[in-house]
C-alpha positions as CSV (number, residue, x, y, z in Angstrom):
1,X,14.6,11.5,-2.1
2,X,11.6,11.1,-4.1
3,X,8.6,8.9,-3.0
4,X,7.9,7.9,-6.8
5,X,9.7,8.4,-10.3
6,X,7.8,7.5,-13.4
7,X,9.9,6.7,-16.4
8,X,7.8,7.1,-19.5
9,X,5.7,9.7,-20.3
10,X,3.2,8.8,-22.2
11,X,-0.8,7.8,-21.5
12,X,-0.1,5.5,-18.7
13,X,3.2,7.3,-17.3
14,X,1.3,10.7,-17.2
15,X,-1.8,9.2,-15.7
16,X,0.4,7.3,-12.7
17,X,2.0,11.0,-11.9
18,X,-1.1,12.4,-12.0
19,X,-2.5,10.1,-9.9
20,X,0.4,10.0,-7.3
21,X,0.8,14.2,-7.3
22,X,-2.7,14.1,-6.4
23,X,-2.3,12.0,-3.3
24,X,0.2,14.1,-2.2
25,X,3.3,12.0,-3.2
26,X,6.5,13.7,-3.9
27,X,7.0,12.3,-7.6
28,X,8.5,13.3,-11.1
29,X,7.5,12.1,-14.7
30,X,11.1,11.6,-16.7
31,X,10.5,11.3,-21.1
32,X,9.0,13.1,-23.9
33,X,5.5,13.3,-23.6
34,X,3.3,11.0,-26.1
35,X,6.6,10.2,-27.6
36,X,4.9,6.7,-29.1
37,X,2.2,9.3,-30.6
38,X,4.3,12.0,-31.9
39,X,7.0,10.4,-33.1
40,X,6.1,6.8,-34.1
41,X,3.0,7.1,-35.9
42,X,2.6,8.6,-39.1
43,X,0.8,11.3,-39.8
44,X,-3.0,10.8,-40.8
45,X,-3.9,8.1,-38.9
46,X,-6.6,8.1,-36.5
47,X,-7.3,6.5,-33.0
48,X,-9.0,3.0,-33.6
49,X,-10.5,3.2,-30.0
50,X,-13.3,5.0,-29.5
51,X,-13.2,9.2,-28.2
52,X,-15.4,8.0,-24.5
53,X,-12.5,4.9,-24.4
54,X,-9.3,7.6,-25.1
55,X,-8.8,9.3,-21.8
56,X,-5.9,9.8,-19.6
57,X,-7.0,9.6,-16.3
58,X,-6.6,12.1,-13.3
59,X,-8.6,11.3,-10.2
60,X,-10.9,13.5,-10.5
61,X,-11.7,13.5,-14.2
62,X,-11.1,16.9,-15.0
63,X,-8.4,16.3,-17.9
64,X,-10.9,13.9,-20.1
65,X,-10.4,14.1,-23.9
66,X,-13.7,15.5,-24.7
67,X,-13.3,18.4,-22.0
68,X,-10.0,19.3,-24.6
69,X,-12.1,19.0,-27.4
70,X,-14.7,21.2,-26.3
71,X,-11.7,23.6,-25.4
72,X,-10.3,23.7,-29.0
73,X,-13.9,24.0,-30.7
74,X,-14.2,20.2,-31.5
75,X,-16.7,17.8,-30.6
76,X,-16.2,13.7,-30.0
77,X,-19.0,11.1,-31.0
78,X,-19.7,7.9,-31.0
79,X,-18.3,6.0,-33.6
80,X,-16.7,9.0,-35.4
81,X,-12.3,8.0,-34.9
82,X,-10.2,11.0,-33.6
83,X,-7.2,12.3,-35.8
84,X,-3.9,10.9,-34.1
85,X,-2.5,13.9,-34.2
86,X,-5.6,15.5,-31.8
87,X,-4.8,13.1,-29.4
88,X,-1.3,13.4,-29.4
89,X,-2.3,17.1,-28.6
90,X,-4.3,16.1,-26.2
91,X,-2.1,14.4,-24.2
92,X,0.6,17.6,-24.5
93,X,-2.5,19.4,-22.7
94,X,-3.2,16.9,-20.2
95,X,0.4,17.0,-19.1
96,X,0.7,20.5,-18.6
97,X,-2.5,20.7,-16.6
98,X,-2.4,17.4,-14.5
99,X,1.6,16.4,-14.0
100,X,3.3,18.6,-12.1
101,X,7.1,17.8,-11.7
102,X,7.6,16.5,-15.5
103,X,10.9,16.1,-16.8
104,X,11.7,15.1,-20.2
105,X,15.0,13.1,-20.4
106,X,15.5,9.8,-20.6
107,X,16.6,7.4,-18.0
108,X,19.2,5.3,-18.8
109,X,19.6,2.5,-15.6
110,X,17.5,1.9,-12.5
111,X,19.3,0.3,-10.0
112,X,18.2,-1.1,-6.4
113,X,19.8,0.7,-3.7
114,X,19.1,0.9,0.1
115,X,15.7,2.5,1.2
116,X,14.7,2.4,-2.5
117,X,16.1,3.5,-5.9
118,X,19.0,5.0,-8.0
119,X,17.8,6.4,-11.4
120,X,20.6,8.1,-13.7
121,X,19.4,10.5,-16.3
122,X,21.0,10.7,-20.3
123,X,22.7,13.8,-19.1
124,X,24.3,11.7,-16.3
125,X,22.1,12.9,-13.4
126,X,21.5,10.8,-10.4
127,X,18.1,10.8,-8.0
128,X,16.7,8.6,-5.9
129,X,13.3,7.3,-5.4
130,X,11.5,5.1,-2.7
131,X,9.4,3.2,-5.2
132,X,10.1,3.7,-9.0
133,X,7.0,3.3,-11.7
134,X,8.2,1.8,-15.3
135,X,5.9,2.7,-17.9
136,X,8.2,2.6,-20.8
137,X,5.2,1.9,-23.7
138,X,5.4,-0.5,-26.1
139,X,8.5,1.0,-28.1
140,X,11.1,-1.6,-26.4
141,X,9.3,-4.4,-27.4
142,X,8.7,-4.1,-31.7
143,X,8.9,-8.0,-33.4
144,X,10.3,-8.4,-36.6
145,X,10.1,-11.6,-37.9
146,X,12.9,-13.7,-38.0
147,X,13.4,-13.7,-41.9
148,X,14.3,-9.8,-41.9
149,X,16.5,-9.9,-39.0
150,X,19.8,-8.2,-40.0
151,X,19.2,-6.5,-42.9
152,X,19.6,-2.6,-43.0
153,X,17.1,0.0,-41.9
154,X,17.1,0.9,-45.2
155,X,15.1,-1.7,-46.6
156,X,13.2,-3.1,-43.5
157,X,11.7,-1.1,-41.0
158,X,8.9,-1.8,-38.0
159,X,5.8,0.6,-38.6
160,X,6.5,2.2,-35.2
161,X,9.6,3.8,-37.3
162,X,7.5,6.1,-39.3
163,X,6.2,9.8,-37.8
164,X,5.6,10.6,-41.7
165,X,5.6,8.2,-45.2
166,X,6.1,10.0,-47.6
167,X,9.9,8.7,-48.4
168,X,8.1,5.9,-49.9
169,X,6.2,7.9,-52.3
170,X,6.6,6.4,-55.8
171,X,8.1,3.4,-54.9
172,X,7.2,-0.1,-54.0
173,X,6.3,-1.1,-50.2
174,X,5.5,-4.5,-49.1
175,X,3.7,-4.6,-45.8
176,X,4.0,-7.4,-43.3
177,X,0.6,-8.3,-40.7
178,X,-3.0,-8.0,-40.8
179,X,-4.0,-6.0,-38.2
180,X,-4.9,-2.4,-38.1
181,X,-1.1,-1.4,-38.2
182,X,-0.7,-2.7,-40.9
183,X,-3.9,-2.4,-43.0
184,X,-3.9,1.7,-42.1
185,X,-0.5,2.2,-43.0
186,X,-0.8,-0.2,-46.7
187,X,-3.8,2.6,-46.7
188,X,-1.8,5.8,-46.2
189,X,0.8,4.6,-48.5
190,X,-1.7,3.9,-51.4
191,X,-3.6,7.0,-51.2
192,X,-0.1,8.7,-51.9
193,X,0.7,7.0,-54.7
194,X,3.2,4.3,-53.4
195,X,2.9,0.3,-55.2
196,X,2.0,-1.4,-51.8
197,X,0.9,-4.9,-51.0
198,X,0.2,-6.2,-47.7
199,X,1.2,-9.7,-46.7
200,X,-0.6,-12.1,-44.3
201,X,-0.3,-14.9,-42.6
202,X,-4.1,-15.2,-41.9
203,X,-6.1,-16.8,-44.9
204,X,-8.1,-13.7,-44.4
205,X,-8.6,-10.5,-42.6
206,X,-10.6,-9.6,-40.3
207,X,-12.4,-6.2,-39.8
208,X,-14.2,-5.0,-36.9
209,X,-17.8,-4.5,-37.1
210,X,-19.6,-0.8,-36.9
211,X,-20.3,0.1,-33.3
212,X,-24.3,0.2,-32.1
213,X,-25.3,3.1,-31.2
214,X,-24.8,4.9,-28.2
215,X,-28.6,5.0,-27.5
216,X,-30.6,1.8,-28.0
217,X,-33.2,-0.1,-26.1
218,X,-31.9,-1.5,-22.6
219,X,-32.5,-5.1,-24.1
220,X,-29.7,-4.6,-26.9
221,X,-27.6,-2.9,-24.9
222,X,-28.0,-5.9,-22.0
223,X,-26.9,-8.8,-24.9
224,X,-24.3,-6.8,-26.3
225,X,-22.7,-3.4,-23.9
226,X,-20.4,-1.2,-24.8
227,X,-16.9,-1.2,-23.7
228,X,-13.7,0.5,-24.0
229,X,-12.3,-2.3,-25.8
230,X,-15.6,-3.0,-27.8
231,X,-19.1,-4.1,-27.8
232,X,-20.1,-7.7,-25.9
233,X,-19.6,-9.1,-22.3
234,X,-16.3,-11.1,-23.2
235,X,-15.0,-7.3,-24.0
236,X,-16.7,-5.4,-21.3
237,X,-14.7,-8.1,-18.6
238,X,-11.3,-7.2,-20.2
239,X,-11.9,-3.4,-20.2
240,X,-13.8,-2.9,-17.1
241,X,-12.6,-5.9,-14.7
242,X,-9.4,-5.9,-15.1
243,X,-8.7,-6.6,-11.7
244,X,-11.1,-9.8,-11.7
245,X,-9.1,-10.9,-14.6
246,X,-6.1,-10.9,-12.3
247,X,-7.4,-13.1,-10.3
248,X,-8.0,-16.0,-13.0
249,X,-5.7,-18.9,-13.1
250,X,-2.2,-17.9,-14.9
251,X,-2.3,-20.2,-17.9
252,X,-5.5,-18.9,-18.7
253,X,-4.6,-15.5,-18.0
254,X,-1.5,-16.0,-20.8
255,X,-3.7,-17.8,-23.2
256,X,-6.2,-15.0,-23.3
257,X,-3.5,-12.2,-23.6
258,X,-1.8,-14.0,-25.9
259,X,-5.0,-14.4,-28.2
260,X,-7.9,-12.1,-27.1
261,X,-8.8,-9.0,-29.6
262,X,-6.1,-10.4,-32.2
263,X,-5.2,-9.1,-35.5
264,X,-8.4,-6.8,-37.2
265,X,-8.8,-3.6,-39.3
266,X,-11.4,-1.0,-37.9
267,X,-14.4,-0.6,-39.6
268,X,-13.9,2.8,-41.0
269,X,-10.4,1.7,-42.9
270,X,-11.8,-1.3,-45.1
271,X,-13.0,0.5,-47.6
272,X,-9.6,2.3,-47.6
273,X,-7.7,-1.2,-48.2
274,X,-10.2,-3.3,-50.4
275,X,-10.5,-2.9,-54.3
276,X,-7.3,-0.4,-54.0
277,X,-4.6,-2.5,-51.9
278,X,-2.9,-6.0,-53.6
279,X,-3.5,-8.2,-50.6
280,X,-1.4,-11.7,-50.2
281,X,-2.9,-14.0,-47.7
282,X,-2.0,-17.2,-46.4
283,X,2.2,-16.5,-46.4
284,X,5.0,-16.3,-44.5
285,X,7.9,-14.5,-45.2
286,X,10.7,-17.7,-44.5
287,X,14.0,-15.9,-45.9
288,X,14.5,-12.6,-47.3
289,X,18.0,-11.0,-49.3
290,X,19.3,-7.5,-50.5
291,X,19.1,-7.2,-54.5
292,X,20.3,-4.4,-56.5
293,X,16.7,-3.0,-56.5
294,X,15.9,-3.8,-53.0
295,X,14.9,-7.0,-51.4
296,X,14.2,-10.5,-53.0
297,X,11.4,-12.0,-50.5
298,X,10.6,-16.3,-50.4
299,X,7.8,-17.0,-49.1
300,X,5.7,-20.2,-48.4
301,X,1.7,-20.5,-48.2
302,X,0.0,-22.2,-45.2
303,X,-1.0,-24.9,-47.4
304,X,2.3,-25.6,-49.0
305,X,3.5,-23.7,-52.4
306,X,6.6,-21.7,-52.6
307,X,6.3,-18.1,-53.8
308,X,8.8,-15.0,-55.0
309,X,8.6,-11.2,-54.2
310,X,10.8,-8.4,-54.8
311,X,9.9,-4.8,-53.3
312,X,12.0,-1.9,-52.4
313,X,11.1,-1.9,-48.7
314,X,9.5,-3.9,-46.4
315,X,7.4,-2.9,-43.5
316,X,6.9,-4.8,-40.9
317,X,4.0,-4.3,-39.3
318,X,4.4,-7.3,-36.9
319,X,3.4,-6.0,-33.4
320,X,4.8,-5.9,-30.3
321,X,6.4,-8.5,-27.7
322,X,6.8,-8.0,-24.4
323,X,9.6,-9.4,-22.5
324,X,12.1,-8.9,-19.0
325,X,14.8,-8.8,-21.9
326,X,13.8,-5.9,-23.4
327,X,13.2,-3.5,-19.7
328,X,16.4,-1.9,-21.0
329,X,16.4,1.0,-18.5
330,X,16.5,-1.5,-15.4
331,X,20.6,-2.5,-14.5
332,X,21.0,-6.3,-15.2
333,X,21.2,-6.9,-11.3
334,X,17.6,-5.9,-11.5
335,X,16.3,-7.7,-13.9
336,X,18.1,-11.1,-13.0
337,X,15.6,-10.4,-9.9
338,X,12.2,-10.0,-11.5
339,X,9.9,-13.2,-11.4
340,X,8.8,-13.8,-14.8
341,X,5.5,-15.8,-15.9
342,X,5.4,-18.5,-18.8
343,X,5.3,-15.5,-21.6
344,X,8.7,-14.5,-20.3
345,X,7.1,-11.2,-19.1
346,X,7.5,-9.6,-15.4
347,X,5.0,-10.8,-12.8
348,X,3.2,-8.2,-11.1
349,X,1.0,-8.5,-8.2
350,X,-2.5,-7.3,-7.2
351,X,-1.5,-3.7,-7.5
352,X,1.1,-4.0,-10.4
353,X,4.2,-4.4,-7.9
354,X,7.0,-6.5,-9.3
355,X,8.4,-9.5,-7.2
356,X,11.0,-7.1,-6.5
357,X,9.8,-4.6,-3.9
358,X,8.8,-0.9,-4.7
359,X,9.2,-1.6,-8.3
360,X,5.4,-1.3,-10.4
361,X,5.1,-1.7,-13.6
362,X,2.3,-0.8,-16.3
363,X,1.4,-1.0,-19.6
364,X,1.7,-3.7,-22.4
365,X,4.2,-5.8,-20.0
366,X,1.4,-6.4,-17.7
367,X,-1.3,-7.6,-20.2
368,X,-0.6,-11.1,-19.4
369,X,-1.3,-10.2,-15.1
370,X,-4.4,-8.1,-15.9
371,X,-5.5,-8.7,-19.5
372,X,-6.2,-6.8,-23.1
373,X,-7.0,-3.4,-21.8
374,X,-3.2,-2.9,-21.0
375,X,-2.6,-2.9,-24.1
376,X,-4.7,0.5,-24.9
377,X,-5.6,3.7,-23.3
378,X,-8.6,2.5,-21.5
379,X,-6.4,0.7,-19.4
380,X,-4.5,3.7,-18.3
381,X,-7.4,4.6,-15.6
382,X,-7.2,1.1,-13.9
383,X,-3.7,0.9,-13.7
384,X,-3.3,4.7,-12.6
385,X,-5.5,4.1,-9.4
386,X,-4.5,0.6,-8.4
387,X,-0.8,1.3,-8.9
388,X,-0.8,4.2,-7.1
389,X,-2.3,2.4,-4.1
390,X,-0.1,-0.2,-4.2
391,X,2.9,3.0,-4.3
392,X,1.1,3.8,-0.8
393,X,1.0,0.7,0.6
394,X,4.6,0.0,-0.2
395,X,5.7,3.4,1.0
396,X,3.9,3.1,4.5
397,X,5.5,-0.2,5.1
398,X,8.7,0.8,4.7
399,X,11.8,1.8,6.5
400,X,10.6,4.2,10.0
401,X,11.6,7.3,8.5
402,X,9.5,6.7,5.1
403,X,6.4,8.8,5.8
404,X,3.6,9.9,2.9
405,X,1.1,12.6,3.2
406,X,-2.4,12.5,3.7
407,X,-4.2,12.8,0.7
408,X,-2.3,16.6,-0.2
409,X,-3.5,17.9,-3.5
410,X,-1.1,20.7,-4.0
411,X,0.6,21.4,-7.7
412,X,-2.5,21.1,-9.8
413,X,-3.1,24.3,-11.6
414,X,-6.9,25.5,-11.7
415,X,-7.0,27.2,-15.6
416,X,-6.4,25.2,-18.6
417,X,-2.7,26.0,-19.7
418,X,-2.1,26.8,-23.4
């Protein structure tokens, strides 16, 4: 029996197992590694979160992105975004050097069991687990709007469909949101030659401002620090107090998950969109149907006024929900027993245990418990450490034959594996 099985492999899975394998707990990693990354993100895009913001985390530090970097004749700076697919690589390289005991099928069902866990793989396999880790990324939990529901992949897709665009060169794209989703992709698709629009509901769109520098006088940086979510104090709370945020009342919590960092382009893609994108604000897609071309799109403006659009395809580019509904690989039993807040996501606790004991969960589900940073990298260090002590704790209070070891660092290889 395993003390702790991971499912989901990518920043935050790897950086729990990394974590736990370090403290000496018998674990194992299950799911393609950076499968959100490789997979679901076309090509040519680049991380909007800064290099210093972008690391997995190990306990000791050793795996950072910039150490890679360095290793494949690159340098990171300030301010200057890193190519998706370098970071994608990057995490390939972390898991080879910090996560022993990675396995890369899928789990289909988690199911409570006496004295912990039964996980059952694709191929069918069965394990069991004390405490089980669900860090399943954000790909269970796309949002289309309403007005596209049911109509074939065909001609509506999420932009977490896309590792590559270039079926769409030639032809005409509408893309749905204002954020940077949305904006890069209208982007990539324009510099290729494809007719793209984007449509917004926001009267306008917002763009993030250029960094300040790295160095500055200690007066700028004390009105406005750097975070790992951006620069100001109301940033530098959610990025680097994440646990303090946890401790704030739950409504407010909710709100501020709900609303904090909200739709914006990065700095370094505006020019991209502007004077070379058609840009639609102020509508809402309220019914859309299939036409011999493609799709026939009504839409209605904020401030009243109807309006028509046909395109070929539609992108929606519409973000991400997350919700106890959509924590597919956990049996219904297990669900039905989750505490849920007023978002309809999980509860967690103080060290990201669900109400239902030895379960943890991490990632986007628990940015209403501990804030914004869950849903980006940066959070990954926060919820690697405090998770795994909360794995611990659980573990040392359970049955008299559940025993962990103290603080055993075996498995972690010393030279960088190519």
């Amino acid at each position: 029996m395993y003390d702790l099985l991971v499912v989901g492999a990518g920043p935050y899975g790897l950086s729990i197992a990394s974590h736990a394998a370090a403290a000496g707990l018998a674990v194992r990693v299950f799911g393609r590694p950076m499968e959100s990354w490789r997979d679901h993100m076309p090509r040519g895009m680049f991380l909007k979160s800064e290099p210093w913001a972008s690391n997995l985390s190990d306990p000791e530090g050793r795996w950072r992105l910039d150490v890679f970097c360095a290793f494949r004749g690159m340098t990171t700076r300030h301010a200057e975004p890193i190519p998706l697919e370098v970071f994608a690589e990057y995490g390939l390289w972390f898991a080879r050097n910090a996560v022993p005991g990675l396995d890369e099928r899928n789990v289909l069902r988690v199911t409570p069991r006496t004295g912990g866990f039964e996980v059952v793989t694709e191929d069918r396999e069965t394990l069991t687990a004390r405490t089980v880790a669900l860090a399943v990324g954000v790909l269970p939990f796309t949002e289309v709007p309403a007005a596209l529901h049911g109509l074939p992949p065909a001609l509506v897709s999420h932009s977490s469909d896309h590792a590559g665009l270039d079926r769409f060169r030639d032809r005409d794209v509408t893309v749905i949101g204002g954020g940077q989703a949305a904006l890069e992709t209208a982007a990539l698709l324009a510099e290729q030659g494809t007719r793209v629009r984007v449509l917004a509901r926001a009267d306008r769109l917002r763009w993030d401002d250029v960094p300040p520098p790295w160095e500055r006088p200690w007066w700028r940086s004390a009105h406005c620090p750097h975070s790992g979510l951006g620069p100001g104090w109301r940033n530098w709370f959610y990025a680097e107090r994440p646990g303090l945020y946890r401790r704030l009342p739950e409504r407010t919590r909710t709100r501020i998950a709900a609303c904090a960092l909200g739709p914006a382009g990065a700095w370094w893609v505006r020019e991209r969109v502007e004077r070379r994108v058609e840009v639609l604000l102020g509508r809402e897609v309220v019914t859309a149907r299939e036409v011999p071309d493609g799709l026939r799109l009504e839409t209605v403006g904020r401030r009243g006024g109807a309006g028509v659009l046909e395109t070929e395809h539609v992108i929606a580019a519409t973000g991400f929900r997350a919700g106890l509904d959509r924590l597919r690989p956990l049996c219904p039993e297990l669900r039905a027993l989750l505490a849920t807040g007023t978002d309809g996501a999980p509860e967690v606790g103080l060290e990201f245990e669900s109400s239902y004991p030895g379960l943890f969960l991490a990632g986007l589900v628990t940015a209403a418990g501990f804030g914004p940073a869950m849903r980006f990298v940066h959070g990954a260090t926060f919820t690697a450490g405090t998770l795994v002590r909360g794995v611990r704790r659980r573990l040392r209070s359970g049955p008299a034959g559940w025993r962990i070891p103290a603080g055993r660092r075996g498995g972690l290889p010393e030279a960088v594996r190519r």
